[in-house]
C-alpha positions as CSV (number, residue, x, y, z in Angstrom):
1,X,29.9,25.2,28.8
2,X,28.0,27.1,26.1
3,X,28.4,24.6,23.9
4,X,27.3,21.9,25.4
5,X,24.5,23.7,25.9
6,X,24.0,24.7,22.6
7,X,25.0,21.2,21.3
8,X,21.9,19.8,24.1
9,X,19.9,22.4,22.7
10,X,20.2,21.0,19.8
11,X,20.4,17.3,20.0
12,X,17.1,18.0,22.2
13,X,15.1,19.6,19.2
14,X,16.0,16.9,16.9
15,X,14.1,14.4,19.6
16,X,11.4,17.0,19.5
17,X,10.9,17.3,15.6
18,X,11.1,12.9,15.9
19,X,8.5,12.9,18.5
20,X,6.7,15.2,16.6
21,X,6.5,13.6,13.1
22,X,4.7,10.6,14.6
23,X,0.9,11.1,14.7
24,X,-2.4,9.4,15.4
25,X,-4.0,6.7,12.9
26,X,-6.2,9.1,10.6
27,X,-9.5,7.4,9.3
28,X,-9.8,6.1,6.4
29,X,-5.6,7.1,5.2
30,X,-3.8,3.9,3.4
31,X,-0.8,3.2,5.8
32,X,2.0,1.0,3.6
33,X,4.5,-0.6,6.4
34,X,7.6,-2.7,5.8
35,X,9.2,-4.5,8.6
36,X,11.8,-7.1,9.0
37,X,11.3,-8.9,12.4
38,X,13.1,-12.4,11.3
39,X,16.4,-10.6,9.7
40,X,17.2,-8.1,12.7
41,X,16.0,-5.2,11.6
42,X,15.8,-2.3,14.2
43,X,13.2,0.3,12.8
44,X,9.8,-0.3,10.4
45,X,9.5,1.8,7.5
46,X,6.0,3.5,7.2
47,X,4.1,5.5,4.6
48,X,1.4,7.4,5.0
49,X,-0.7,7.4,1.7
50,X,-2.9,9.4,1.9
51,X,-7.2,9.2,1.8
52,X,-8.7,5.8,0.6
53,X,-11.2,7.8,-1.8
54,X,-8.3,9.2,-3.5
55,X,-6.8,6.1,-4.3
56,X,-9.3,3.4,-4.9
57,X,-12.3,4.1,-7.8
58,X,-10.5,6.0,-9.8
59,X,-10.4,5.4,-13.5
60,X,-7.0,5.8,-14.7
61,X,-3.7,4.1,-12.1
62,X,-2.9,6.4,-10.0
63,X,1.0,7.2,-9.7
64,X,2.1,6.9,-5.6
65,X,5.7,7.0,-6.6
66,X,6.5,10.4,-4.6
67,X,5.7,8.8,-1.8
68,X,8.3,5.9,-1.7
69,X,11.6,6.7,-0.5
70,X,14.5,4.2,-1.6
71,X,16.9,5.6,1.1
72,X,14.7,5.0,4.1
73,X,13.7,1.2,2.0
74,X,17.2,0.6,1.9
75,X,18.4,1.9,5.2
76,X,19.8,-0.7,7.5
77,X,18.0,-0.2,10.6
78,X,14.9,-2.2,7.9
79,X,17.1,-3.9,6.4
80,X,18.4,-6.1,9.3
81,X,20.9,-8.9,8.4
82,X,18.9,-10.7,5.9
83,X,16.5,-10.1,3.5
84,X,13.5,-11.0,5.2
85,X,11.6,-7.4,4.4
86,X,7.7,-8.1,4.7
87,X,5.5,-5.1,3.3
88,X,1.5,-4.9,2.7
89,X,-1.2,-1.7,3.4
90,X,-3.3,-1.2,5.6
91,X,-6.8,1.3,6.9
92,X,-10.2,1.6,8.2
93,X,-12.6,3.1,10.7
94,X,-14.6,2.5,13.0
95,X,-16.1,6.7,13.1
96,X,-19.1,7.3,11.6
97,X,-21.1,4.7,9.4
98,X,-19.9,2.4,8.3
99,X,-17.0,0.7,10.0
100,X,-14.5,-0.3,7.6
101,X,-11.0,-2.4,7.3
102,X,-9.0,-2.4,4.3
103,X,-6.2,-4.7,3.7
104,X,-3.5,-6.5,1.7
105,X,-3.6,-9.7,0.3
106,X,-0.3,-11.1,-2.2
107,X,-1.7,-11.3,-6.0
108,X,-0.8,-14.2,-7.8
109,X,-2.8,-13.8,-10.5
110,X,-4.5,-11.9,-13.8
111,X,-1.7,-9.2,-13.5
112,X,-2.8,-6.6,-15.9
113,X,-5.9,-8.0,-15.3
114,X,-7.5,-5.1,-12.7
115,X,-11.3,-6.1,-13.2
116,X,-9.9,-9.2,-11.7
117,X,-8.3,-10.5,-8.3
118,X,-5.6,-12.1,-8.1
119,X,-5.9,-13.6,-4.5
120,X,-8.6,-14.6,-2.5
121,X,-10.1,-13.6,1.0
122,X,-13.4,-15.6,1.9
123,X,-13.7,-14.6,5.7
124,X,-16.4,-12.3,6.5
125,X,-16.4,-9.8,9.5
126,X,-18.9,-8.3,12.1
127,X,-19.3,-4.9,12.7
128,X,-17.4,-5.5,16.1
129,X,-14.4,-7.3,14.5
130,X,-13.9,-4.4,12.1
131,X,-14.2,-2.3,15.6
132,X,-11.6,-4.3,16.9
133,X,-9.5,-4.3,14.3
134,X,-9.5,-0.3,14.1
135,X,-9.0,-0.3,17.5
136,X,-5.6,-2.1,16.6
137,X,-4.1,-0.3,14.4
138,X,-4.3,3.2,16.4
139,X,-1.2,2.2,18.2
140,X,1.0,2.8,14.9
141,X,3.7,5.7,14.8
142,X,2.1,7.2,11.2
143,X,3.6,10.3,9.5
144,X,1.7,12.8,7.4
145,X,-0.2,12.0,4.0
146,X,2.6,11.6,1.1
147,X,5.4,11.2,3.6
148,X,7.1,8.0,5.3
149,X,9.8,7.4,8.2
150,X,11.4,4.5,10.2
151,X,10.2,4.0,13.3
152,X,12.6,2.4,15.5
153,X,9.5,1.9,18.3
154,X,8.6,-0.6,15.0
155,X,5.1,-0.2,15.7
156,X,4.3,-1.7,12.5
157,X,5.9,-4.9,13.7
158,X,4.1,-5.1,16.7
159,X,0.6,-3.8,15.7
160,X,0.3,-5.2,12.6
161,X,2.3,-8.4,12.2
162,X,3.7,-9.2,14.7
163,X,4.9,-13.3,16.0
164,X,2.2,-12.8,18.6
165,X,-0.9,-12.2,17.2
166,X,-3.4,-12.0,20.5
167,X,-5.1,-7.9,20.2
168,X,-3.4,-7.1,17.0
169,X,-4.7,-6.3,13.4
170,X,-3.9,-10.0,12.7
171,X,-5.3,-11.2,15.6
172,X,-8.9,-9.2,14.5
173,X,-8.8,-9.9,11.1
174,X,-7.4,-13.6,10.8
175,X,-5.9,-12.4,7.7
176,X,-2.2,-11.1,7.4
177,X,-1.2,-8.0,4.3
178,X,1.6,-8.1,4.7
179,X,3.7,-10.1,1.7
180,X,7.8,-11.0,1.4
181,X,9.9,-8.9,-0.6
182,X,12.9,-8.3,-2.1
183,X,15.2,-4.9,-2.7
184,X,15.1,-6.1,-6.6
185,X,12.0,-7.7,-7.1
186,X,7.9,-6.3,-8.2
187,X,5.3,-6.2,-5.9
188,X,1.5,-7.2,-6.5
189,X,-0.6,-7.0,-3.7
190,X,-4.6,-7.0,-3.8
191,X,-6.4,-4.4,-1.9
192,X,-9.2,-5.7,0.1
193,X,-12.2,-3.7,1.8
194,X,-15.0,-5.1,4.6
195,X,-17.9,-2.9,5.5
196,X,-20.4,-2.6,8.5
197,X,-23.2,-0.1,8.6
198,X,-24.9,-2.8,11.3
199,X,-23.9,-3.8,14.6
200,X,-25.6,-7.2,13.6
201,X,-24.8,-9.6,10.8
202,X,-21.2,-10.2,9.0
203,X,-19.8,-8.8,5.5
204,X,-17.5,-10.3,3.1
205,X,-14.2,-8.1,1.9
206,X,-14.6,-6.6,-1.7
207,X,-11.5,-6.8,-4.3
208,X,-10.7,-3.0,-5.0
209,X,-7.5,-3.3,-7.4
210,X,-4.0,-3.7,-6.9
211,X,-0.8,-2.0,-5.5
212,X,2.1,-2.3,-7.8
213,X,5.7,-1.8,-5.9
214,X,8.6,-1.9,-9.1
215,X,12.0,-1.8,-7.5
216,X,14.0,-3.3,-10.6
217,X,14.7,-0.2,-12.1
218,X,16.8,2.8,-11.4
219,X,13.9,4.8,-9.7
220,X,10.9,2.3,-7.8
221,X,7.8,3.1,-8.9
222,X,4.5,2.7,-6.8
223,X,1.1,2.7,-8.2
224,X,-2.4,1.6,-7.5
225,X,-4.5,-0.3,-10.3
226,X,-7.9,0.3,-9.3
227,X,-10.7,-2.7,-10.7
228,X,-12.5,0.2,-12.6
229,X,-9.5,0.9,-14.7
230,X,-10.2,-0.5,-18.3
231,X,-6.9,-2.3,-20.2
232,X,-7.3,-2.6,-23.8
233,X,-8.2,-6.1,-24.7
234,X,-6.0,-8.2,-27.6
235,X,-8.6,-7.9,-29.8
236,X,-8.9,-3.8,-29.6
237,X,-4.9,-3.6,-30.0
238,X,-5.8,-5.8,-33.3
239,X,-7.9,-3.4,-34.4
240,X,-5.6,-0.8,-33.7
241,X,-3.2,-2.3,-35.8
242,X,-5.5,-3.0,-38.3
243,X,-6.8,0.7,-38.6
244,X,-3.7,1.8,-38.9
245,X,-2.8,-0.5,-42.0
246,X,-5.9,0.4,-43.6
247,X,-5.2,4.2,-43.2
248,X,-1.7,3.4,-45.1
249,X,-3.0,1.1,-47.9
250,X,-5.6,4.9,-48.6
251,X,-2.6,7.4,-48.4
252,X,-0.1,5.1,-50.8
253,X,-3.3,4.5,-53.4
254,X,-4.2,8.6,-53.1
255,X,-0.3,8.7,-53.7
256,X,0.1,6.7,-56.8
257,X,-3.4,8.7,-58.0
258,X,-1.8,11.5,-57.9
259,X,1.8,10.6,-58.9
């Protein structure tokens, strides 16, 4: 009898610390959610992260890696039957002024090219859709910034993309970020941002840089690009090069000089 109790005791605090790690939407945090609705799988994966303003505007990539867990990607309650994993970030507000969505859009374009987007989003929203679409994504089961966990209530699958769009982030924003992926393949998707310090008039999204998710090598590696990030032009690794051959034409004349 004592230990079943013990064994209930203890089988009840593991539903207690589960329960626990799920949390409310936090303002503003970048939430990155995978979900596979079309191959069977029984639990979304979501990450938590962390703050928008220490992600986007920086001027060097920023390194998200420790986040990422390749054991929870490649657990089978996400990974279903097939490989039909759909991924894509996603954020806002609707505290304070202004309002604010951010999104994911698949880049197919001017990789290593950050100043750059590589998709396109031409919709503009009100004040109230950006409300709305807030308003949507509170629902989600989101663990603390830096950390990720499945969520078998796959709230990621029903609030964000699910088949039925009516009151979901979709269905406020008309635009879906999430993007298909592979266990082997690379990632590129766009990070988009709409803004509303009005309740009247409409705002178009603005390109912020680029999520990078790398999982051909041993060890995934996830990074943000931001559009303020400089990348050396051809012509500056030319000069470079040519620098560097000038420097060693000097040292083998100074050599023979003093030979």
């Amino acid at each position: 009898m004592k230990k079943l109790t013990t064994a209930a005791a203890l089988v009840g605090g593991a539903l207690l610390a589960s329960q626990s790690a799920f949390a409310s939407v936090i303002a503003n945090d970048l939430y990155l959610g995978f979900q596979n609705q079309n191959g069977g799988g029984s639990a979304d994966y979501i990450i938590n992260l962390g703050a928008a303003s220490g992600i986007v505007g920086q001027s060097s990539v920023v390194d998200l890696s420790s986040s990422f867990s390749s054991s929870l990607f490649n657990d089978p309650t996400l990974q279903g039957t097939s490989s039909q994993i759909m991924g894509g970030v996603v954020g806002g507000s609707n505290a304070g002024n202004p309002s604010d969505i951010f999104l994911t859009q698949l880049r197919t374009s001017n990789i290593g090219t950050p100043a750059l987007a590589g998709s396109s989003v031409t919709k503009l929203m009100t004040r109230a859709q950006d409300n709305s679409a807030y308003a949507n994504l509170t629902p989600l089961n989101t663990p603390s910034a830096g950390t990720g966990f499945l969520d078998t209530g796959k709230s990621w699958e029903s609030d964000v993309e699910p088949a039925n769009t009516a009151s979901t982030f979709i269905g406020a924003t008309g635009l879906n970020p999430d993007s298909l992926l592979s266990t082997s393949s690379v990632l590129y998707e766009d990070l988009w941002e709409t803004s509303r310090s009005s309740i009247s008039g409409s705002s178009p999204y603005t390109y912020l840089g680029y999520f990078t998710l790398d999982l051909t090598g041993g060890s995934p590696v996830l990074s943000f690009t931001g559009s303020l990030v400089s990348v050396p032009e051809p012509v500056t690794y030319g000069m470079f090069a040519g620098g560097g051959l000038l420097l060693l034409a000097l040292r083998r004349q100074l050599t023979a000089k003093t030979a």
